[in-house]
C-alpha positions as CSV (number, residue, x, y, z in Angstrom):
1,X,-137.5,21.6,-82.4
2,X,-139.9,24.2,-81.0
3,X,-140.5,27.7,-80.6
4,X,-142.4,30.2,-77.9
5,X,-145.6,31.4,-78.4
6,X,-144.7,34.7,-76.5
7,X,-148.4,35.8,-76.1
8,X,-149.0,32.3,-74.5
9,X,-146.0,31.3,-72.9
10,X,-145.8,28.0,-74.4
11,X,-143.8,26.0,-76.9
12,X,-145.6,25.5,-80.4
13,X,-143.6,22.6,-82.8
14,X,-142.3,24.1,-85.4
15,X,-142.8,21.9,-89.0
16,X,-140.6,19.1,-89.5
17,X,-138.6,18.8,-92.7
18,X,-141.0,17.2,-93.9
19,X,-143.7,19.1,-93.1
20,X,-142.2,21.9,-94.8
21,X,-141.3,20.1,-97.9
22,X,-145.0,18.5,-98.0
23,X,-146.7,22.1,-97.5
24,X,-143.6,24.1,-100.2
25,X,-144.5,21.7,-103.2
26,X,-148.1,20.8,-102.4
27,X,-149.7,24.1,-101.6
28,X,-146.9,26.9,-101.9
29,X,-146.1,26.4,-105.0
30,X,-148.3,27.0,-107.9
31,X,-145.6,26.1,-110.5
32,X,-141.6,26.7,-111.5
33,X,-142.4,29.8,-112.0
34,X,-142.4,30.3,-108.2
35,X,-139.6,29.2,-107.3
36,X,-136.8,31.6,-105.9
37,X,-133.6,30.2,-106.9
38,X,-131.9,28.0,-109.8
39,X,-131.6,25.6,-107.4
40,X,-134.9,23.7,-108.4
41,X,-134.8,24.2,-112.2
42,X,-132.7,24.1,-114.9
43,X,-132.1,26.1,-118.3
44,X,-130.1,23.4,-119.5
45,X,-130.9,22.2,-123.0
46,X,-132.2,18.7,-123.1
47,X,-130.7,16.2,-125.4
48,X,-132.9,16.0,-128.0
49,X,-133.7,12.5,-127.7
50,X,-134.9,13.8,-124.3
51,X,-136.4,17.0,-125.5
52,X,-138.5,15.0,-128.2
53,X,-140.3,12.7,-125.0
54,X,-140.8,16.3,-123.5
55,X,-143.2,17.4,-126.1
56,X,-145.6,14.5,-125.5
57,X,-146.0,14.9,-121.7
58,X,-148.7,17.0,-120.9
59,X,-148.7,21.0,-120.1
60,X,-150.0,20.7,-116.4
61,X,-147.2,17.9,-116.1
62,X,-144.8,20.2,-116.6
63,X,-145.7,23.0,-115.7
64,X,-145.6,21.6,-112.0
65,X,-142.2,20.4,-112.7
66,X,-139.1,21.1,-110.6
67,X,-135.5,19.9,-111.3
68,X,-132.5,20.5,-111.4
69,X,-130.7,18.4,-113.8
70,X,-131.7,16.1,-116.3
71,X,-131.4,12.5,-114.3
72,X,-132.2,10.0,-117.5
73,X,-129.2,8.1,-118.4
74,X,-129.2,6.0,-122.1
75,X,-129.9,2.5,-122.7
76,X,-133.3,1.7,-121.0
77,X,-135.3,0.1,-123.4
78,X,-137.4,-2.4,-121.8
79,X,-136.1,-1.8,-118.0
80,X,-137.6,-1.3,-114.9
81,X,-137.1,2.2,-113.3
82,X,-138.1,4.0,-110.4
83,X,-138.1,7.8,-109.9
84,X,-137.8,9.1,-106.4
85,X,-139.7,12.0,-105.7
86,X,-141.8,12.0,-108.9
87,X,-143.7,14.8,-108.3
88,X,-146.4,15.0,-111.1
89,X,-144.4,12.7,-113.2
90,X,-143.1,15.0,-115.6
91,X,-139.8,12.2,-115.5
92,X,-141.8,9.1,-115.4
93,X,-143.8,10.0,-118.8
94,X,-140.5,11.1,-120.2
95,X,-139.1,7.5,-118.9
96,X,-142.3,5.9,-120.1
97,X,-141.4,6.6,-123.5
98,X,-137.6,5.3,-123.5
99,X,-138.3,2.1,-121.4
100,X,-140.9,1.2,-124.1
101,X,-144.1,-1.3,-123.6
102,X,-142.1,-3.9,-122.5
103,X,-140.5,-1.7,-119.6
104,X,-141.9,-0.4,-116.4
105,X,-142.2,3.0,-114.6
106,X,-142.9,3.7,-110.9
107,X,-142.6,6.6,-109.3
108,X,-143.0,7.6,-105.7
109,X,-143.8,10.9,-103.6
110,X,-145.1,12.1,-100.6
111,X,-147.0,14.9,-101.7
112,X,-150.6,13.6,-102.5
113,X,-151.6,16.8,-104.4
114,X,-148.5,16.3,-106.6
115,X,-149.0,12.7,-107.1
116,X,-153.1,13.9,-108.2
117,X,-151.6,15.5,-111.2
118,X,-149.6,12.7,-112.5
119,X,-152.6,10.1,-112.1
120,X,-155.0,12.6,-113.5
121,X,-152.8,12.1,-116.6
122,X,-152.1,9.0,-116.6
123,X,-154.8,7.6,-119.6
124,X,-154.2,10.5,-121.3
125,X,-150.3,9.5,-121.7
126,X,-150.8,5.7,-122.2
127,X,-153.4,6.5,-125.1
128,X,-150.6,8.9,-126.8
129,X,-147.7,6.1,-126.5
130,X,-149.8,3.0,-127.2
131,X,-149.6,1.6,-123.9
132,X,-149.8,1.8,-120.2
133,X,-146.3,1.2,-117.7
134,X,-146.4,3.6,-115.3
135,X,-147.3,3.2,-111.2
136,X,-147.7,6.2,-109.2
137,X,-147.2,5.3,-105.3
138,X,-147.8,7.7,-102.1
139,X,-144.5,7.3,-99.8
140,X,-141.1,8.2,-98.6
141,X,-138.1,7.6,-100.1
142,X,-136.3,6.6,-96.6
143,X,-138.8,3.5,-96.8
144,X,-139.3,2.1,-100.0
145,X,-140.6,-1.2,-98.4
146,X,-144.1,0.4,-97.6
147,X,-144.4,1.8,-100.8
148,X,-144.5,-2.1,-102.1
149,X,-140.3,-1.9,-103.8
150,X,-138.8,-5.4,-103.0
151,X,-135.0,-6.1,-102.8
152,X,-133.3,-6.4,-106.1
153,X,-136.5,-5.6,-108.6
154,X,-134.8,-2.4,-109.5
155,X,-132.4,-2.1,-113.0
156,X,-132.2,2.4,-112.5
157,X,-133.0,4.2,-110.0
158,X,-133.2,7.9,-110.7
159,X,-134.2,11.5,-108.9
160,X,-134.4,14.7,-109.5
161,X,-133.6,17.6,-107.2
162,X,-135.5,15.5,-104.1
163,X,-132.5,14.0,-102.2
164,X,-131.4,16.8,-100.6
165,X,-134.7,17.2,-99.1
166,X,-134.5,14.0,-97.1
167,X,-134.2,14.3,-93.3
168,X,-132.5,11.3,-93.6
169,X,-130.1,10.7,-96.3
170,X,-128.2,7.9,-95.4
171,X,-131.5,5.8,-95.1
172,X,-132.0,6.9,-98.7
173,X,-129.7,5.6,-100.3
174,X,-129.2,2.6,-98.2
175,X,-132.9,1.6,-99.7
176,X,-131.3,3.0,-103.1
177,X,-129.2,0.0,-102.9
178,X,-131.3,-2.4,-101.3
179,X,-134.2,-2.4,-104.6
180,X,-131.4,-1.7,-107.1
181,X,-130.5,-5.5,-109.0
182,X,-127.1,-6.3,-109.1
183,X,-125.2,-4.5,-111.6
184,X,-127.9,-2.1,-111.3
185,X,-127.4,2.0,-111.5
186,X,-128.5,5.1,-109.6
187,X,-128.7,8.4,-111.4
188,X,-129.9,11.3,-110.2
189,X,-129.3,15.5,-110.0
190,X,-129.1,17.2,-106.9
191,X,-127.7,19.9,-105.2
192,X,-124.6,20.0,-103.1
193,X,-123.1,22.3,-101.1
194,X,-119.2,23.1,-100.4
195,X,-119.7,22.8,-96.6
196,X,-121.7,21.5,-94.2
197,X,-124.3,23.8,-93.5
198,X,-126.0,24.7,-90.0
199,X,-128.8,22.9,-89.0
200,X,-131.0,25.8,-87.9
201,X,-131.5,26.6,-91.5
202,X,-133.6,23.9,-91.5
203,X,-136.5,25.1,-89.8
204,X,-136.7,27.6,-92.7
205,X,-139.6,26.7,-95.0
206,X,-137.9,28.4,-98.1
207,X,-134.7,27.6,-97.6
208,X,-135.6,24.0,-97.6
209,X,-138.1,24.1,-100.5
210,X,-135.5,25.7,-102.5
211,X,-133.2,22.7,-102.3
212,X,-130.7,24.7,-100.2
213,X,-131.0,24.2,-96.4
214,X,-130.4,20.3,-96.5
215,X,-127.9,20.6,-99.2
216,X,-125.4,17.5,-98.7
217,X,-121.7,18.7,-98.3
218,X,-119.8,16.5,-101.2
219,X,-117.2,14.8,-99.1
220,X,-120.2,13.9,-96.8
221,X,-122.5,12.4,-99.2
222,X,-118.7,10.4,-100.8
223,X,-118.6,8.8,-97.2
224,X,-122.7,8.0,-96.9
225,X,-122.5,6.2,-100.3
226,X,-119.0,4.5,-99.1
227,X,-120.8,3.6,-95.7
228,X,-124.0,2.5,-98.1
229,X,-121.5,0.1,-100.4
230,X,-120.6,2.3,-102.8
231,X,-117.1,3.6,-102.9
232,X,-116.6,4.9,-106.2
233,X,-119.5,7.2,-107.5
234,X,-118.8,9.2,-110.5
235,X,-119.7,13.0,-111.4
236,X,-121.4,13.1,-114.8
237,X,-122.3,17.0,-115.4
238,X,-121.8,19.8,-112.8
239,X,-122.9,23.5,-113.1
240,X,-122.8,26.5,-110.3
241,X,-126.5,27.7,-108.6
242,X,-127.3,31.2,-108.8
243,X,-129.0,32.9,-105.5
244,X,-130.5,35.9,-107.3
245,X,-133.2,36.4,-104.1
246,X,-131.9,39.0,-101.8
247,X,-133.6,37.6,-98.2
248,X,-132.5,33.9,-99.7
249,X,-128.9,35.2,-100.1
250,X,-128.6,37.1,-97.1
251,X,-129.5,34.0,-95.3
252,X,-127.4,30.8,-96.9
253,X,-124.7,33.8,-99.2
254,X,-122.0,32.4,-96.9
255,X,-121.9,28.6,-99.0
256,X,-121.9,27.7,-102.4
257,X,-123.7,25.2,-104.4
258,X,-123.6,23.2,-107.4
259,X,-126.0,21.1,-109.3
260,X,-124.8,18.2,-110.2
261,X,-125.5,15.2,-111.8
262,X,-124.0,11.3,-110.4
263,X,-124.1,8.0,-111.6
264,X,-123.3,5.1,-109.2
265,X,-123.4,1.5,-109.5
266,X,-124.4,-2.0,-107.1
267,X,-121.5,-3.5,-107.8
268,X,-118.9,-4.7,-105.4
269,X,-116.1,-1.9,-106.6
270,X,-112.7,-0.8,-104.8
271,X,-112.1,2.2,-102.9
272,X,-109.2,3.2,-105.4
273,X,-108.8,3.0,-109.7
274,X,-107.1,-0.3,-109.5
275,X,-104.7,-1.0,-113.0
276,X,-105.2,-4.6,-114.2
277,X,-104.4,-3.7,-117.9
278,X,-107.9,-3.4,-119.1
279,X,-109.3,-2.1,-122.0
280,X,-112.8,-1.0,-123.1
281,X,-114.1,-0.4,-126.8
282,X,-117.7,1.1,-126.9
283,X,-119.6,-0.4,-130.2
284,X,-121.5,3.1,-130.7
285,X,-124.7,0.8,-130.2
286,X,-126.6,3.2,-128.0
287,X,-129.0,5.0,-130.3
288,X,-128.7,8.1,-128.8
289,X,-125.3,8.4,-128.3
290,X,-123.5,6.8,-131.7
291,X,-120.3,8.5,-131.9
292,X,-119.0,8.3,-127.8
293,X,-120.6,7.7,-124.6
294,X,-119.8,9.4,-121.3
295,X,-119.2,7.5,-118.8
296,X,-118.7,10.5,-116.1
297,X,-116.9,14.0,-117.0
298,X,-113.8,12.9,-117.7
299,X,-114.3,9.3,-119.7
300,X,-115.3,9.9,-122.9
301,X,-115.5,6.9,-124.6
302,X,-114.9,7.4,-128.5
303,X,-116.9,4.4,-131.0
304,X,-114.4,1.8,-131.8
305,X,-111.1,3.4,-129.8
306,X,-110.0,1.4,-127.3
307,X,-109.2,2.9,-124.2
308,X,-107.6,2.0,-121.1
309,X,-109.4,1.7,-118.1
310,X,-109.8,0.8,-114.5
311,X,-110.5,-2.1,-112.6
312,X,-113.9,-0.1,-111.5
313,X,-114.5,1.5,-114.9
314,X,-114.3,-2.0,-116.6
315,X,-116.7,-3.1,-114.2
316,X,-119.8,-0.3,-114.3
317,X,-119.0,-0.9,-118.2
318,X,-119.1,-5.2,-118.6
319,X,-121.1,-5.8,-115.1
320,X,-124.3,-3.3,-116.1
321,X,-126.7,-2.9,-118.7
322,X,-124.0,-1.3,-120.6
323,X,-122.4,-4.6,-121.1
324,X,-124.0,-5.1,-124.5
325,X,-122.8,-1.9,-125.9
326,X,-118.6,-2.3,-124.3
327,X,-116.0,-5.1,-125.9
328,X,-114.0,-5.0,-122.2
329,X,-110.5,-6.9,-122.5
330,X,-108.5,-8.3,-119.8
331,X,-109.1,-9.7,-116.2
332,X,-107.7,-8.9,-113.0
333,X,-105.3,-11.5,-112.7
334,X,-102.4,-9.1,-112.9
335,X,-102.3,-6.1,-110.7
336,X,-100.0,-3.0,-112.3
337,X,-100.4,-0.6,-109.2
338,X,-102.7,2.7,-109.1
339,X,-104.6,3.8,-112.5
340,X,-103.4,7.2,-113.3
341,X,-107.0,8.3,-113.3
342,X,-106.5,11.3,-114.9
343,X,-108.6,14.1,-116.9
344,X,-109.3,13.4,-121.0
345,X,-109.5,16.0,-123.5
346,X,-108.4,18.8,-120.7
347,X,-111.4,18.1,-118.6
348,X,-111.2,19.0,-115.0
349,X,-111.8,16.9,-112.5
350,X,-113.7,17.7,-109.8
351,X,-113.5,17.6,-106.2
352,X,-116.4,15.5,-105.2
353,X,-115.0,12.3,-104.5
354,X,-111.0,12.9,-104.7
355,X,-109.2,11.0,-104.1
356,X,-111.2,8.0,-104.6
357,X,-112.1,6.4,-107.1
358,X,-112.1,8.1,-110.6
359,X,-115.0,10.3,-109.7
């Protein structure tokens, strides 16, 4: 891409994506505060097993957070997570605390005066939890190898509001899967868009710090995690951005976006919700979560009622982590068609995703 210097008559490059996104978050930005949009932030209440890490991070920590969704999903006591796009690690101190001393935290960025707050800090966290697990590594989420992640030495993989500001998505999550063990889960929040959006908008410094411009469409990002090995990704929470900034309207008013938050597994799944007659009972063994888990928006699982499920649900649920907290029934040595995979307790499921899987 390049522009003309009229008063020279020459081309000067214009910033590539990640240029922009290096300069919006490393020198632009001064805190959430700035920001121009939802899109980057939330005013979502925490859980509060979530919201009680919170108050032990420290205030310059957050205060150069940016998020849109709360990417932290239960059961992680003593695993091995790595945040993509940390930022000044207001997640990793928050994760610190829920994989415990016997767990491990690494976060990469690409933004070295982001990553300087979240070492700065780093002592000062490990003396207020008792103990020191967290790596903070300069790189790029498209190659994970040179930031020192080997294949399979992941259990979660999680990210907040940084996908969409990949220049190259499909490499993303193709390393996503590629450190993830198997049985191993990504979670993350991001923001998508309703249609594929122009790629001029791009070379707009604001429209791509503000999580808009590279925005994946969700039928798109269905077929890159499909073409990545992953054909049935699930929905967890989704909520509508607001564009309140005239010029920032004006310019992208034409889509709409949502914030949402997706869980997907490494697990060899089917493209459709398969019925094989199985059933899962969830113990209520998660600490946080002892009267039902969610699986995705429309699974609620309900302590000690069994419920039928899916070939693919049976498997994120006895083939994970979750395993220890799931009594899963039944095999798949008899097939009984298509699962009606529909919504529970008048949930609405969404479009991402339709129709495969149960997402």
């Amino acid at each position: 891409m390049a522009t003309i210097d009229v008063s020279r008559g020459q081309q000067t490059p214009l910033p590539s994506v990640e240029e922009s996104v290096r300069d919006y978050y490393g020198k632009v930005l001064a805190s959430s505060a700035d920001l121009k949009t939802s899109a980057c932030c939330t005013d979502t209440a925490p859980p509060p097993h979530i919201a009680t890490a919170l108050a032990q991070v420290h205030d310059e920590v957050m205060e150069r957070f940016y998020g849109c969704g709360s990417p932290i999903p239960p059961g992680l006591d003593g695993a091995t997570v790595l945040d993509l796009g940390c930022g000044s690690g207001r997640d990793v101190y928050v994760l610190s605390q829920l994989v415990g001393h016997t767990g491990r935290v690494i976060g990469v960025d690409m933004t070295e005066e982001q990553l300087a707050v979240a070492r700065r800090h780093q002592d000062w966290h490990a003396e207020r939890f008792g103990y020191a697990n967290t790596d903070f590594r300069h790189g790029y989420i498209e190659d994970l190898a040179t930031a020192g992640i080997p294949d399979a030495s992941v259990d979660v993989v999680v990210s907040n509001c940084v996908l969409n500001l990949s220049p190259d998505k499909p490499r993303v999550f193709s390393e996503v899967f590629r450190v993830l063990k198997p049985g191993g889960e990504l979670y993350f929040s991001d923001i998508f868009a309703d249609r594929r959006l122009p790629t001029p908008l791009l070379d707009d410094p604001v429209l791509v710090g503000e999580c808009l411009a590279g925005a994946l469409y969700t039928e798109d990002f269905r077929r890159i995690l499909e073409r990545a090995g992953c054909p049935d990704v699930r929905t967890v929470a989704t909520s509508p951005v607001e564009i309140s900034d005239p010029d920032i309207e004006r310019k992208i008013g034409f889509a709409a976006f949502t914030s949402r938050t997706v869980r997907a597994f490494k697990l060899p799944l089917e493209d459709r919700c398969e019925d094989y007659g199985q059933v899962a009972v969830y113990r209520g063994t998660i600490a946080e979560h002892p009267h039902a888990f969610d699986l995705d928006d429309h699974h609620r699982f309900r302590t000690g009622k069994p419920m039928l499920v899916c070939g693919n649900s049976a498997d994120m649920l006895a083939a994970t982590r979750y395993a220890a907290h799931f009594t899963v029934t039944g095999d798949k040595s008899h097939h009984f068609g298509l699962f009606p995979c529909d919504p529970v307790d008048g949930a609405a499921v969404p479009a991402m995703g339709a129709p495969s899987g149960c997402c």
